[in-house]
Backbone atoms as SQL, in Angstrom:
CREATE TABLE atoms (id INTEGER PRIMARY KEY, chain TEXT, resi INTEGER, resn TEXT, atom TEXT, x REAL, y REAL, z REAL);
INSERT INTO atoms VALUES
  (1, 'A', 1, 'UNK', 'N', -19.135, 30.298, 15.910),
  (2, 'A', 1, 'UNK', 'CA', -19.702, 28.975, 16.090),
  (3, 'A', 1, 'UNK', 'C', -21.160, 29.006, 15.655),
  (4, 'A', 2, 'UNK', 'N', -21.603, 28.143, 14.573),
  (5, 'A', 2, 'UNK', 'CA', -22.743, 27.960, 13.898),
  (6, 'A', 2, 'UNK', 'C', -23.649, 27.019, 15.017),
  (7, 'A', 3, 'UNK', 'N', -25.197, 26.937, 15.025),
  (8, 'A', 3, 'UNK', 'CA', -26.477, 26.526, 16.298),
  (9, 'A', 3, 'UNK', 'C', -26.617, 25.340, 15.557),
  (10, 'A', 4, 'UNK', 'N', -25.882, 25.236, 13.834),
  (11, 'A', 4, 'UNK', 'CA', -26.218, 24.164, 13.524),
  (12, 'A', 4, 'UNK', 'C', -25.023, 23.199, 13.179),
  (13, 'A', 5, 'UNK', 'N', -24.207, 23.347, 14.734),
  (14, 'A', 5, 'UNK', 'CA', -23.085, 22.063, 14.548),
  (15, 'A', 5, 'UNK', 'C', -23.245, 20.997, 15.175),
  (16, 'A', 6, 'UNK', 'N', -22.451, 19.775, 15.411),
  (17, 'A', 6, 'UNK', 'CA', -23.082, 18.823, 16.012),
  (18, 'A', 6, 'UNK', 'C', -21.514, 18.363, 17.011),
  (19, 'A', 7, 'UNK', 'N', -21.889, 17.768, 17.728),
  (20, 'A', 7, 'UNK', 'CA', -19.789, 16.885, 18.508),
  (21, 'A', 7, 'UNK', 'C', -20.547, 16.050, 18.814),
  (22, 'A', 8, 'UNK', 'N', -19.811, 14.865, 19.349),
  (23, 'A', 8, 'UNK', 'CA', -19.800, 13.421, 19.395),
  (24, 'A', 8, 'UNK', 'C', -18.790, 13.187, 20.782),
  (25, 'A', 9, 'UNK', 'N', -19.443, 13.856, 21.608),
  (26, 'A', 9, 'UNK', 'CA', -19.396, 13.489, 23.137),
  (27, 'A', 9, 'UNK', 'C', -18.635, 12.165, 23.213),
  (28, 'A', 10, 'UNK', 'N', -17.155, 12.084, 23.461),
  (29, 'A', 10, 'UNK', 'CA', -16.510, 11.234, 24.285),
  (30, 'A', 10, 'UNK', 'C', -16.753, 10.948, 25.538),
  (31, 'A', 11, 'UNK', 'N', -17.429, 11.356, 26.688),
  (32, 'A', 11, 'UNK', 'CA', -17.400, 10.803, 27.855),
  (33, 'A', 11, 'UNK', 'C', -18.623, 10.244, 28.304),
  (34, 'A', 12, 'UNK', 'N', -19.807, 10.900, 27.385),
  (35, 'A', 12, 'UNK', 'CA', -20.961, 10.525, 27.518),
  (36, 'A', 12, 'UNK', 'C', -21.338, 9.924, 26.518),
  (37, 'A', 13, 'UNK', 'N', -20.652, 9.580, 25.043),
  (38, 'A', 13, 'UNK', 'CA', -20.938, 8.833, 23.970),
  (39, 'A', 13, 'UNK', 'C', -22.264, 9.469, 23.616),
  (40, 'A', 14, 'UNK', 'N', -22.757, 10.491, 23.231),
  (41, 'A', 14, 'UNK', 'CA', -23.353, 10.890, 22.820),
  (42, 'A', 14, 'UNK', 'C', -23.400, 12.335, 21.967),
  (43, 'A', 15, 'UNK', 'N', -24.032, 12.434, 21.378),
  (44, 'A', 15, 'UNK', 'CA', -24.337, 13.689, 20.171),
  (45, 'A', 15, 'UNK', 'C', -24.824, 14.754, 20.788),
  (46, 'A', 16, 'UNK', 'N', -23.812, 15.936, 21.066),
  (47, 'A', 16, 'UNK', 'CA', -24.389, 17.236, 21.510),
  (48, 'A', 16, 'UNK', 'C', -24.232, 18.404, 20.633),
  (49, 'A', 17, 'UNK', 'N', -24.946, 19.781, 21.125),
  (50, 'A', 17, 'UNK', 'CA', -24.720, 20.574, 20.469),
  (51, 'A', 17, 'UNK', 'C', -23.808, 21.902, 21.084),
  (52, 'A', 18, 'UNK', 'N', -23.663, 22.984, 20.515),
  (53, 'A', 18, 'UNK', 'CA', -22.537, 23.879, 21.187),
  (54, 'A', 18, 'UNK', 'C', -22.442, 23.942, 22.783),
  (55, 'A', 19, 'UNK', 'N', -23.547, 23.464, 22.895),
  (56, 'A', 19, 'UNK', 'CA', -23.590, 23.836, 24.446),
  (57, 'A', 19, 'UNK', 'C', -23.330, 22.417, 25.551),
  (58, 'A', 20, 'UNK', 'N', -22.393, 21.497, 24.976),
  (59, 'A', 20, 'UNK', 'CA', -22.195, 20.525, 25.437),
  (60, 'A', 20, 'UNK', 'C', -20.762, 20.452, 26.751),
  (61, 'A', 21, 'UNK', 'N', -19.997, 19.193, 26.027),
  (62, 'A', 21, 'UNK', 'CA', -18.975, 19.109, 27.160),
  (63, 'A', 21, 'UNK', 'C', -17.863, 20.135, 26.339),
  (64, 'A', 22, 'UNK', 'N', -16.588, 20.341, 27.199),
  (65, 'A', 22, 'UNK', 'CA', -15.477, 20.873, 26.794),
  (66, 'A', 22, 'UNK', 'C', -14.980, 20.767, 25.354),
  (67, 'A', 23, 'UNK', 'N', -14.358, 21.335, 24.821),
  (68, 'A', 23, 'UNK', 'CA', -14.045, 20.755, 23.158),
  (69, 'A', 23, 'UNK', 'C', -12.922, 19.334, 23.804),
  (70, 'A', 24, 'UNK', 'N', -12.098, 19.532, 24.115),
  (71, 'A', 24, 'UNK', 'CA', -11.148, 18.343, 24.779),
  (72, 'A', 24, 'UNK', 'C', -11.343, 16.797, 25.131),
  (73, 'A', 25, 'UNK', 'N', -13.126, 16.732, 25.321),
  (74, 'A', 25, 'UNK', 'CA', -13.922, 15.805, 25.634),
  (75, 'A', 25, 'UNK', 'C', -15.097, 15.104, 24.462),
  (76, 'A', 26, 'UNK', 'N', -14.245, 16.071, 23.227),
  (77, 'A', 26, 'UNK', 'CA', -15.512, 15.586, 22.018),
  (78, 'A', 26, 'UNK', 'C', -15.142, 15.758, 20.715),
  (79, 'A', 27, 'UNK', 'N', -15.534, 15.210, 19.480),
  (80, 'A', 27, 'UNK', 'CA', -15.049, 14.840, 18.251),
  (81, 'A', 27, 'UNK', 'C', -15.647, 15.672, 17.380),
  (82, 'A', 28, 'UNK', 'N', -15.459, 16.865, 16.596),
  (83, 'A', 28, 'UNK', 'CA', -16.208, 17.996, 15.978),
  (84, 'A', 28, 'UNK', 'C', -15.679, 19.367, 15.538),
  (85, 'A', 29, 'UNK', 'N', -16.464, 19.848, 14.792),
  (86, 'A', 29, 'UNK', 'CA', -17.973, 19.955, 14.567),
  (87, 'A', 29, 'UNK', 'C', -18.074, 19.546, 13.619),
  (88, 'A', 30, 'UNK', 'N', -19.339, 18.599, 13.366),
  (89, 'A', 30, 'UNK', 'CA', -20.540, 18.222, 12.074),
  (90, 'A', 30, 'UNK', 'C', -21.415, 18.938, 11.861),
  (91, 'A', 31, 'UNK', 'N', -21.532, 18.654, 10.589),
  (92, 'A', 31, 'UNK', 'CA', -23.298, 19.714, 9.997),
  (93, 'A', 31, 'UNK', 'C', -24.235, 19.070, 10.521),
  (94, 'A', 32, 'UNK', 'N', -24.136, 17.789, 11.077),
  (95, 'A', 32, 'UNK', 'CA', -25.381, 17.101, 11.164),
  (96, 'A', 32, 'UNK', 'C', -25.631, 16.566, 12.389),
  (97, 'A', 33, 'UNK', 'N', -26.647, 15.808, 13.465),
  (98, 'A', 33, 'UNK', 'CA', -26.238, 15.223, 14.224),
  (99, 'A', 33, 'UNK', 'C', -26.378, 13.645, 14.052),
  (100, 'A', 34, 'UNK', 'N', -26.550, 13.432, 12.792),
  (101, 'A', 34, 'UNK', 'CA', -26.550, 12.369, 11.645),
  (102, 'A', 34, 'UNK', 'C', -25.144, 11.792, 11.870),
  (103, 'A', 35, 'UNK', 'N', -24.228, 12.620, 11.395),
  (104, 'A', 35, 'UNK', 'CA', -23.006, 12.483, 10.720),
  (105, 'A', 35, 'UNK', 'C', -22.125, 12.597, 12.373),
  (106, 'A', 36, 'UNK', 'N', -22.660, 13.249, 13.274),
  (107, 'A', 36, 'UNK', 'CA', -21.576, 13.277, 14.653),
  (108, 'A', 36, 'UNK', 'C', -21.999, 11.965, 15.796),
  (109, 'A', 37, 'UNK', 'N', -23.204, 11.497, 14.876),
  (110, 'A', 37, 'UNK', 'CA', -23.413, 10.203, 15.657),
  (111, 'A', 37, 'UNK', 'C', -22.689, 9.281, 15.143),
  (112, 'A', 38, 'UNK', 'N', -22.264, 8.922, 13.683),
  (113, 'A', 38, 'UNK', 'CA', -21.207, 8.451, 13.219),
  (114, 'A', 38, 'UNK', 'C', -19.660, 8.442, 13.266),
  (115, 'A', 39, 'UNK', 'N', -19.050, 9.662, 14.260),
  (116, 'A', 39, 'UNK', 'CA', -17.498, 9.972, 14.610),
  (117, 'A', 39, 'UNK', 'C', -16.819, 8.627, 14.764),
  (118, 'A', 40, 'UNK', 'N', -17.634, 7.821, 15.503),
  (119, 'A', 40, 'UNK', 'CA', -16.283, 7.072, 15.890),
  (120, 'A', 40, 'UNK', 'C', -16.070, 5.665, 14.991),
  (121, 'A', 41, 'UNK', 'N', -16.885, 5.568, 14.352),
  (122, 'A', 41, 'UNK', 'CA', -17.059, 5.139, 13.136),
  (123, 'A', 41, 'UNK', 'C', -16.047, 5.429, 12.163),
  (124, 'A', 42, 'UNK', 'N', -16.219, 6.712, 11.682),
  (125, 'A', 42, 'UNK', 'CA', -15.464, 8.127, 10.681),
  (126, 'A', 42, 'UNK', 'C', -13.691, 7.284, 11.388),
  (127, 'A', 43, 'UNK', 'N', -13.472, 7.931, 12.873),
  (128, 'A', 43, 'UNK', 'CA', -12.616, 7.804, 13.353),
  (129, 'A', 43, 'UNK', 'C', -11.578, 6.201, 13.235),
  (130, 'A', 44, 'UNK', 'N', -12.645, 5.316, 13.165),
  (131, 'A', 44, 'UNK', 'CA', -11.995, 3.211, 12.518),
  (132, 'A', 44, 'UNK', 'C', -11.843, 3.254, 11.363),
  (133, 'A', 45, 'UNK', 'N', -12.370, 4.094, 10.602),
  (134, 'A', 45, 'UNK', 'CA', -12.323, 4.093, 9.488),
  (135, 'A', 45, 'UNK', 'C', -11.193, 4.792, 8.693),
  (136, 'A', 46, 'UNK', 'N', -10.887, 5.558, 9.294),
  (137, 'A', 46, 'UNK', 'CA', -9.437, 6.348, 9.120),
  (138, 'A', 46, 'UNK', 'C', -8.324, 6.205, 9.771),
  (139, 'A', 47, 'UNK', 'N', -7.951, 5.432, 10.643),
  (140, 'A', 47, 'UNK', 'CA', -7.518, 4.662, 11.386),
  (141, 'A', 47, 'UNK', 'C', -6.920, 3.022, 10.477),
  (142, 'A', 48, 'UNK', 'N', -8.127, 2.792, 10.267),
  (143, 'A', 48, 'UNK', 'CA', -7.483, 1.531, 9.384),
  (144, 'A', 48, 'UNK', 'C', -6.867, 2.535, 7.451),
  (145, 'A', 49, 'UNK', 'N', -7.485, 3.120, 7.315),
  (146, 'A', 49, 'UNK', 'CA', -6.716, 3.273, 6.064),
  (147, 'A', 49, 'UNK', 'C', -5.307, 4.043, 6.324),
  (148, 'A', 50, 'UNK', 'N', -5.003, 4.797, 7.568),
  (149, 'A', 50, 'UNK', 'CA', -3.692, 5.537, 8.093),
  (150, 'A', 50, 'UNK', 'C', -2.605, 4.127, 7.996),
  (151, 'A', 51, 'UNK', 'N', -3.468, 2.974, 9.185),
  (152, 'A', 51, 'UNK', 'CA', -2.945, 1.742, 9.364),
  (153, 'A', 51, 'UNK', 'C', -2.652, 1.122, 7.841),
  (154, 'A', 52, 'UNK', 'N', -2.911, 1.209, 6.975),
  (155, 'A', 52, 'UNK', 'CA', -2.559, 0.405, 5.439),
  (156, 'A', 52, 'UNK', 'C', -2.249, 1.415, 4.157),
  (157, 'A', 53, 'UNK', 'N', -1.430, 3.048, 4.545),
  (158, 'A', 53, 'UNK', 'CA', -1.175, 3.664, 3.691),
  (159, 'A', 53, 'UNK', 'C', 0.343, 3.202, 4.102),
  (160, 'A', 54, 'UNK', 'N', 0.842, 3.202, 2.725),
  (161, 'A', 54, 'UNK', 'CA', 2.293, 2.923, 2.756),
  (162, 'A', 54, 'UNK', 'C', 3.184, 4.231, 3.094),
  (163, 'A', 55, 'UNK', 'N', 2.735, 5.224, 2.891),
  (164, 'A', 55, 'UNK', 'CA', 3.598, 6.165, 3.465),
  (165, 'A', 55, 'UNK', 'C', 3.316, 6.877, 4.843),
  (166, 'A', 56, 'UNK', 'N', 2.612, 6.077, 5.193),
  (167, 'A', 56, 'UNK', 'CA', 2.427, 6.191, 6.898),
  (168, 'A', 56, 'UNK', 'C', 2.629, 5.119, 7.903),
  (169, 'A', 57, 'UNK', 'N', 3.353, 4.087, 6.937),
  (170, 'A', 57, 'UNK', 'CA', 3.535, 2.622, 7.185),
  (171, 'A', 57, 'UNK', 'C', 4.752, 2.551, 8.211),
  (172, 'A', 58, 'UNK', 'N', 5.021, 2.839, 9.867),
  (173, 'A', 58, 'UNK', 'CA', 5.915, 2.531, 10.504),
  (174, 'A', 58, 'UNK', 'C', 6.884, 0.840, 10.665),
  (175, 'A', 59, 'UNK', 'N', 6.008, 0.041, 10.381),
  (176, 'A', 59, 'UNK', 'CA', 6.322, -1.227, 10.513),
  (177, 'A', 59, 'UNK', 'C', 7.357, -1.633, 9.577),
  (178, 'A', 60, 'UNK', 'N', 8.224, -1.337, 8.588),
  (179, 'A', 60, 'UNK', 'CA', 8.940, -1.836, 7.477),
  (180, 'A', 60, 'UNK', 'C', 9.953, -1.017, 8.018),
  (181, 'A', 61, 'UNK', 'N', 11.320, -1.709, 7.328),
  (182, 'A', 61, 'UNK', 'CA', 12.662, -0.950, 7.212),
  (183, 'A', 61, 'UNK', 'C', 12.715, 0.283, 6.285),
  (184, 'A', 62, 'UNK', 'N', 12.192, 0.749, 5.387),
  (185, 'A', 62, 'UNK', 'CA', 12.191, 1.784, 4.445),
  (186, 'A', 62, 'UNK', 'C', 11.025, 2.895, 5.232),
  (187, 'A', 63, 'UNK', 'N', 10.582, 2.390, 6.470),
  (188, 'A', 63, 'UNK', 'CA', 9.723, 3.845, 7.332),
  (189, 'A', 63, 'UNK', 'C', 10.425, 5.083, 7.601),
  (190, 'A', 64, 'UNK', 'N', 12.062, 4.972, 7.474),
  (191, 'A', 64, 'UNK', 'CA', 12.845, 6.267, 7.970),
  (192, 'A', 64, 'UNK', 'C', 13.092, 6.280, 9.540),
  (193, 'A', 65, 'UNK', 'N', 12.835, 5.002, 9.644),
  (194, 'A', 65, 'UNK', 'CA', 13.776, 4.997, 11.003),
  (195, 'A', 65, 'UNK', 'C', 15.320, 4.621, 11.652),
  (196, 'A', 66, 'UNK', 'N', 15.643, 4.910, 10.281),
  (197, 'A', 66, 'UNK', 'CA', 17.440, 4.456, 10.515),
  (198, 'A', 66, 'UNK', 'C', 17.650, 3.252, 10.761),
  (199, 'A', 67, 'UNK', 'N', 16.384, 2.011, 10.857),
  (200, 'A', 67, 'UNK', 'CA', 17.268, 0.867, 11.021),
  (201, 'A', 67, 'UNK', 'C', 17.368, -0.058, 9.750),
  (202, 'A', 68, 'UNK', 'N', 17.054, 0.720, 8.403),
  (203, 'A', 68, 'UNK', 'CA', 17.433, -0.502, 7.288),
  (204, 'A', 68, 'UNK', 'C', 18.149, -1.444, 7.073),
  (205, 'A', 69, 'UNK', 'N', 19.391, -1.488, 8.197),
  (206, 'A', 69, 'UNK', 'CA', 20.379, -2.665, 7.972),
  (207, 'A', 69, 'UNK', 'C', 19.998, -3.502, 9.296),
  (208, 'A', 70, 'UNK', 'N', 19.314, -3.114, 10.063),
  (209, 'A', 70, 'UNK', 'CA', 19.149, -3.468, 11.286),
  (210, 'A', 70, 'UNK', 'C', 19.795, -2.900, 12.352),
  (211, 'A', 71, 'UNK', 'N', 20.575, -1.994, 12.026),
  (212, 'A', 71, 'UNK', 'CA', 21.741, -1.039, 13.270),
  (213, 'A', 71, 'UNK', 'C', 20.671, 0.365, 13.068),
  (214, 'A', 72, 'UNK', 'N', 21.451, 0.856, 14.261),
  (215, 'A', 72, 'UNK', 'CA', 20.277, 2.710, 14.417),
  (216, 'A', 72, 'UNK', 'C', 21.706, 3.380, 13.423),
  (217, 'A', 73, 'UNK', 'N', 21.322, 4.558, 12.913),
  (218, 'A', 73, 'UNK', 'CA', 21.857, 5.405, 12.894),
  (219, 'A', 73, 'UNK', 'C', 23.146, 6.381, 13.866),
  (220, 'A', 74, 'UNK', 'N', 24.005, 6.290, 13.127),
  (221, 'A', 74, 'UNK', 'CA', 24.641, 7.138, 14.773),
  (222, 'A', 74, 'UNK', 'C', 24.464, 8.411, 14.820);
C-alpha cells in the first residue's frame, strides 16, 4: 500500500488516506485526493453508461432471460 493513495469515505463522505475507515466502508484507491473526492461522481457516471450499454441492457426480451416469447424457459 502506497502513502500516496487516496479512498472516498462512504460513511463520512469524505477523502481519506491509508489510515482511514475499513476498506468495506470506502471507494479506492486513487492517486489523488483530487480524483477520490470525485468517486461518487466516477461512480453516476458509470452507472448511467452500464444503465445505456446494450449488452448490459436487462430491460428487453433479447437480455437472456428466457422470456422472449413472454413464457420462462422450462
Amino acid at each position: 500500500m502506497s502513502e500516496n493513495e487516496y479512498w472516498f469515505c462512504l460513511t463520512h463522505r469524505a477523502v481519506e488516506g491509508s489510515e482511514g475507515c475499513r476498506n468495506a466502508d470506502r471507494l479506492g484507491p486513487y492517486e489523488s485526493a483530487e480524483e477520490a473526492s470525485r468517486a461518487l461522481e466516477r461512480v453516476q457516471e458509470r452507472n448511467e453508461a452500464w444503465d445505456n450499454d446494450p449488452d448490459w441492457n436487462d430491460d428487453g426480451p433479447a437480455s437472456g432471460d428466457g422470456l422472449a416469447d413472454g413464457t420462462p424457459d422450462s
